[in-house]
Steps between C-alpha positions, in 0.01 A plus 500: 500500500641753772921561346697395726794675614760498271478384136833457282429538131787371284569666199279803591582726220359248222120549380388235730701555800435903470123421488553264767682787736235755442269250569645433867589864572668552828517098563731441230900457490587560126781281425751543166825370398661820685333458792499087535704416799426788691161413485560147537695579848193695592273213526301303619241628292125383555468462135780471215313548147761410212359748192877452378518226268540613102250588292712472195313234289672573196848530685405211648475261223880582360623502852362226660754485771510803563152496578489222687762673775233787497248307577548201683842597649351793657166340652726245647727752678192700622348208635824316654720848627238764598281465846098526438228402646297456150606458098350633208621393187412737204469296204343530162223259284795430315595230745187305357447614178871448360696232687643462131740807491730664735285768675229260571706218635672687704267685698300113519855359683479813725121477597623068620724698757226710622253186604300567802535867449301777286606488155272799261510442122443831326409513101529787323515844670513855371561848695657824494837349493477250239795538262541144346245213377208414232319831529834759500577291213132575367492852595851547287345279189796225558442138428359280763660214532187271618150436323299762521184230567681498823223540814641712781379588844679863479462667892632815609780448712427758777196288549704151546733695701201578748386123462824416618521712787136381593558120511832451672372235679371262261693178368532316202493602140266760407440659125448837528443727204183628296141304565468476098719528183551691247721381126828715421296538133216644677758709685688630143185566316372736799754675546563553105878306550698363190658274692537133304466180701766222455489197738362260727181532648555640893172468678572649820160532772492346839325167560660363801181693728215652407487855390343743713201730360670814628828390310578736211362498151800407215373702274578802711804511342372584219428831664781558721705391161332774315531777736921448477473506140343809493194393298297528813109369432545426121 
């Protein structure tokens, strides 16, 4: 689609909503905590993307409520006090995958606030700004604390931030991430990690939609993964 005029992009200077921004170029309004109700005033805005929920999942789990004010708190006050024209509600696989703990639940309430609008589940990303997660856990030989028979549907995130920015006027829920999978073992062992595994399996690949054939290859990360390490090809 054409972007339309102006674009908010709530928390803008996370991985997503950074990716998201860049995406948009001269179309978008980044939006952070400093800047909230000045932008806010600014509106209307013909479309308010919320990239500002937490992406804590660890945090999460030991601060539920916390979380839960993050999350849901914050979609409902974009959606009841700002002025827009259309919603996009950034959300994560999560919201399927893991109704059982904190993070997933969480972002599953906020997604029942967003109904009739576009809501874009992302699974696993990686980019130049990554600084947190399975694979800077891997690339620093720490445990990881999920099964490393785990499938995931790793994208890079400049690419779902362009996805974004090219389908702002869709609805529904759409999966968006990687057209195949790759296992965090297959990951480890490529990239010559000592990481352990210790936990519950965490399949995370969209199936709400059908992947795309021009949608990224996981196992890219295997190479992008490499080149930060500094092992480069081997």
């Amino acid at each position: 689609m054409s972007v339309p005029g102006r674009v908010a992009v709530a928390g803008a200077r996370g991985f997503v909503g950074a990716a998201i921004v860049k995406a948009l170029g001269p179309a978008a309004v980044p939006v952070t905590r400093e800047t909230y109700e000045e932008a806010r005033r600014s509106g209307p805005f013909d479309v308010l993307i919320n990239a500002a929920c937490s992406s804590r999942r660890f945090w999460a789990r030991h601060h539920p409520g916390e979380d839960r004010a993050e999350t849901v708190g914050k979609t409902a006050a974009f959606l009841r006090d700002w002025e827009w024209d259309r919603f996009v509600q950034i959300s994560s696989i999560s919201a399927r995958t893991q109704t059982d703990q904190p993070y997933g639940a969480n972002r599953a309430e906020a997604e029942e606030l967003c109904a009739g609008h576009l809501v874009v589940r992302l699974g696993p990303m990686y980019g130049e700004t990554n600084d947190k997660g399975v694979l800077i856990d891997m690339l620093n030989d720490r445990t990881v604390y999920t099964a490393g028979e785990s499938r995931q549907s790793f994208a890079p995130v400049e690419w779902c931030g362009r996805w974004i920015a090219d389908h702002l006027d869709a609805r529904g829920v759409w999966e968006v991430g990687a057209r195949t999978t790759v296992t965090l073992a297959q990951i480890r062992d490529a990239v010559g990690s000592r990481s352990a595994f210790e936990g519950p399996l965490d399949d995370q690949f969209p199936v709400v939609g059908t992947p795309e054939p021009d949608w990224p290859d996981a196992a890219d990360v295997i190479t992008w993964l490499k080149a930060r390490s500094g092992t480069g090809g081997a």
